[in-house]
C-alpha positions in Angstrom: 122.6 115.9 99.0 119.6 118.6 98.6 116.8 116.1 99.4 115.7 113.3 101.3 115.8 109.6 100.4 112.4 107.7 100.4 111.5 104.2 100.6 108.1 102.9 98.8 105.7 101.2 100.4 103.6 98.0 99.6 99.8 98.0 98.0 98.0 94.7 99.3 95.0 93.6 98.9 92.8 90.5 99.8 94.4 90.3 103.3 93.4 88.6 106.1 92.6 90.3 109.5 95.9 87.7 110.9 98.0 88.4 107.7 97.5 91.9 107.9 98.3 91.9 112.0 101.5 90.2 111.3 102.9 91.4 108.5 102.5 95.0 109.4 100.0 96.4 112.6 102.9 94.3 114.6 105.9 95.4 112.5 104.7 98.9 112.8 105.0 99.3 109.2 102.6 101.3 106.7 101.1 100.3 103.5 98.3 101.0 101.1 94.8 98.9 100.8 94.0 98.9 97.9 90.1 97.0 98.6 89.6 98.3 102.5 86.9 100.7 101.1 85.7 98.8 98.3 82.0 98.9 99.7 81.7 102.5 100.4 78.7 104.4 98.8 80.2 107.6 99.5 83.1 107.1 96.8 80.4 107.2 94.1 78.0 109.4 96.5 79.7 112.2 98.3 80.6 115.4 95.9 81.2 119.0 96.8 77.2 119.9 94.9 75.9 117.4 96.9 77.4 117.8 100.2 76.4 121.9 99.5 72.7 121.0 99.0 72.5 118.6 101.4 74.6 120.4 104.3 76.0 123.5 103.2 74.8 125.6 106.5 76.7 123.1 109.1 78.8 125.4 110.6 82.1 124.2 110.5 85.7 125.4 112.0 88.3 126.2 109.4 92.3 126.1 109.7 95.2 127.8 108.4 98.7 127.9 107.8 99.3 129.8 111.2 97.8 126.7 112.9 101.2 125.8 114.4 102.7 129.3 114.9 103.7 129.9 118.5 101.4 132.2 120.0 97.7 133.2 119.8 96.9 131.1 116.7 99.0 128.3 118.3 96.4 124.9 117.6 93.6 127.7 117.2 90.4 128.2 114.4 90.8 130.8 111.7 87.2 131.4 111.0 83.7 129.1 111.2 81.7 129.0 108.3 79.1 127.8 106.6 80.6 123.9 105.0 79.3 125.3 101.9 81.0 128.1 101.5 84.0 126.8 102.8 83.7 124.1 99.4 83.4 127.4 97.2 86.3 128.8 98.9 89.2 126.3 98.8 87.8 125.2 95.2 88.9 129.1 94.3 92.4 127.7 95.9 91.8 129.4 99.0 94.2 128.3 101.5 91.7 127.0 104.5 91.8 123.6 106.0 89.7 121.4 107.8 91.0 119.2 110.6 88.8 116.0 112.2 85.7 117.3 111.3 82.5 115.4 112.4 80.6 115.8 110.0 78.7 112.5 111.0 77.5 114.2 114.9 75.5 116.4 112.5 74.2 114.4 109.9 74.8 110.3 111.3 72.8 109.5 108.0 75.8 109.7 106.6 77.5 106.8 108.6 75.6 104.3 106.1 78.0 105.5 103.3 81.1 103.8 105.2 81.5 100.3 105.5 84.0 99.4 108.5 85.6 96.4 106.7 87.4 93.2 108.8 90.7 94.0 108.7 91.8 95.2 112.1 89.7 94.9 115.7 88.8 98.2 116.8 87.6 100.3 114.1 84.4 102.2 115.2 81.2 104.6 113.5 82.2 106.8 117.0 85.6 107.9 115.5 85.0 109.2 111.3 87.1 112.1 110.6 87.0 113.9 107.6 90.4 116.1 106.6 89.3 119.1 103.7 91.6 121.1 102.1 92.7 123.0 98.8 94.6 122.3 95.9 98.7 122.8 97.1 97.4 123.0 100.9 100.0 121.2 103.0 99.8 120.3 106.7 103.4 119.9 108.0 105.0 117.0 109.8 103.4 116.0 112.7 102.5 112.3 114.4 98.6 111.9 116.0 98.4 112.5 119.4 96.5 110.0 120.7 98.9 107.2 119.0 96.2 105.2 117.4 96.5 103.7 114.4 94.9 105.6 111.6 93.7 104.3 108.1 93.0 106.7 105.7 90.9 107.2 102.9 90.6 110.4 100.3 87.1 110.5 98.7 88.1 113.2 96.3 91.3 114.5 95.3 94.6 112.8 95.5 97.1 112.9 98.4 101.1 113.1 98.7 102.1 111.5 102.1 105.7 111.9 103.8 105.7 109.6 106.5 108.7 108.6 109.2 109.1 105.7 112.1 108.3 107.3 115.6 112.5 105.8 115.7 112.9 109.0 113.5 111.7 111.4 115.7 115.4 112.7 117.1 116.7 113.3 113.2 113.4 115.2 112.6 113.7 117.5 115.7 110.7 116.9 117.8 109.8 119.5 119.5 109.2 118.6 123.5 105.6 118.3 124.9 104.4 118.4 121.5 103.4 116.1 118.6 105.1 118.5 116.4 108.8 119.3 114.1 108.9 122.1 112.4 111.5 120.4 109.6 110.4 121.4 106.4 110.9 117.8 104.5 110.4 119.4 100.6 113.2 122.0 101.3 115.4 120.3 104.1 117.9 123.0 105.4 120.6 120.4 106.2 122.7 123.1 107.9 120.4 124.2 110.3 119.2 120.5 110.7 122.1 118.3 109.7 120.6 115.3 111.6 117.9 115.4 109.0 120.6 113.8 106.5 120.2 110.2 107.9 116.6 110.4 108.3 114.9 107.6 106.4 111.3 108.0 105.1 108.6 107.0 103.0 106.9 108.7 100.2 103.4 107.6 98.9 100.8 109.0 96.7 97.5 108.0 96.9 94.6 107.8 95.1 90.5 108.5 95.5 89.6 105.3 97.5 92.8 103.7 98.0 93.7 103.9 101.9 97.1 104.4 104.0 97.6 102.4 106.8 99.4 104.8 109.0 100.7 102.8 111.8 100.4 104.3 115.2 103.1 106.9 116.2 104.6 107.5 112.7 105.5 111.1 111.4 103.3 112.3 108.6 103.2 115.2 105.9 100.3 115.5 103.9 100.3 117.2 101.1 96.5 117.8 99.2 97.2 117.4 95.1 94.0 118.1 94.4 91.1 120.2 96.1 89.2 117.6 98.4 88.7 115.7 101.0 89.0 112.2 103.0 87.9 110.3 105.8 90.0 109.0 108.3 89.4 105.9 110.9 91.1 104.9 113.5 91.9 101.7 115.6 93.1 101.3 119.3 96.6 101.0 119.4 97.5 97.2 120.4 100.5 97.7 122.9 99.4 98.7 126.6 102.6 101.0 125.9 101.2 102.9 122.9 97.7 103.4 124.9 99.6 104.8 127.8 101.9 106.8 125.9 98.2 108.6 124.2 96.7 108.8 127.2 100.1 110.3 128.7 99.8 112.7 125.8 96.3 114.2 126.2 96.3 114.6 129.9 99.5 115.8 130.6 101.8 116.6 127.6 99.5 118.7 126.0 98.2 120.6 128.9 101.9 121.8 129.8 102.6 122.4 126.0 99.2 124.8 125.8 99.9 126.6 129.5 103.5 127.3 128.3 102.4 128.7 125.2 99.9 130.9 126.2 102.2 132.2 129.3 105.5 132.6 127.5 104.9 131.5 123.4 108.4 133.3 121.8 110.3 131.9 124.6 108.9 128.5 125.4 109.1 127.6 121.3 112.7 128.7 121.4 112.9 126.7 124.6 111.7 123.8 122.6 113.9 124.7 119.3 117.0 124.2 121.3 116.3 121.2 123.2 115.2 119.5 120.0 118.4 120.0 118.3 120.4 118.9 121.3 118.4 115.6 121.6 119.3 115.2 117.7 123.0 115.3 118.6 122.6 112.7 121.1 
């Protein structure tokens, strides 16, 4: 076995806001909806020329592969740039990523675009995120820290998605205090992570205004297949648990993770290495 075994999921459409609560916010399961942004000017509105006339000098921050690294990159900016140049540069393949950009605090015109459809309770104007990246860009595995549940939406460009149960999260080698593995699920190295054999997934692709339901908690890799971008909203979670657990995450976890790091980085991500893969033998 050289690779990992993936499950499909489900494309729906026409769903009730009960039929959609039942048959997968409260299974925790994913799926694609297919008509969620159905009424959205900005699929036919929003392209690179126009978002480069219209707000090519927002200064935005840009990401890259070193995002992750332990040490003094570790969750830190590459660069800030102008948003239009940023569109020249990834169109050229350049490897620079943007990560819950708010594009909206700057321009809330924009907000009109985006129709919050009936589905699910919750969803708010306050919290549009747009993701940016390049052809071949991919962010590595990783669940959202503040353990909402996410629906996500690619404007232009399509998106491969590699997502796992939080159940998962021993076989994938979570590291501690973080949100993070460091598993490379394209090129699994089964002897250096051998738990990673019985992990189960799912693998999606998705398409310009089709949108993942990403339940709250769940592992993701994101790979961009084409040069673009999406917008992501998100929804409370609806167990008290989950909300603690997020809240748990951004007031404490995180703060340790980030003082470790900055004090000790080589040895506090080695420190994390190892107790990851002796929680996966457990």
């Amino acid at each position: 076995m050289s690779h990992i075994n993936y499950l499909s999921v489900p494309k729906v459409s026409g769903m009730s806001r009960q039929e959609f609560k039942k048959q997968f916010m409260e299974k925790n399961l994913p799926c694609i909806l297919t008509d969620f942004a159905k009424d959205w000017t900005a699929l036919q509105k929003w392209n690179p020329e126009y978002f480069k006339k219209s707000y090519g000098n927002n200064q935005v921050k840009v990401y890259d592969s070193t995002f992750s690294q332990a040490g003094s990159t570790y969750m830190g900016s590459k660069a800030t740039m102008g948003f239009g140049e940023y569109l020249d540069r990834i169109a050229l393949g350049e490897d620079l990523r943007m990560f819950l950009y708010n594009i909206f605090s700057d321009a809330p015109e924009l907000k009109n675009d985006i129709t919050l459809p009936q589905i699910v309770k919750g969803l708010s104007k306050r919290f549009l995120f747009m993701f940016v990246g390049p052809k071949g860009a991919i962010t590595q595995i990783h669940y959202d820290i503040d353990m909402s549940h996410v629906f996500h939406t690619p404007i232009e460009g399509r998106k491969r998605f590699v997502l796992f149960s939080p159940q998962q999260s021993k076989k994938l080698y979570r590291h501690p205090f973080t949100v993070r593995s460091y598993v490379d699920v394209d090129q699994p190295n089964f002897e250096k992570f051998p738990a990673l054999k019985e992990a189960q997934g799912y693998e999606i692709f998705l398409n310009p205004g089709e949108t993942l339901f990403i339940p709250a908690g769940y592992w993701h890799h994101v790979e961009y297949l084409d040069a673009g971008y999406a917008i992501s909203l998100r929804a409370p979670n609806h167990s008290l648990g989950g909300k603690m657990k997020g809240v748990y995450n951004l007031l404490v976890m995180q703060i340790i993770d980030r003082f470790f790091n900055k004090l000790f980085p080589s040895q506090w991500f080695n420190w994390k290495s190892a107790k990851a893969h002796k929680l996966a033998q457990v």
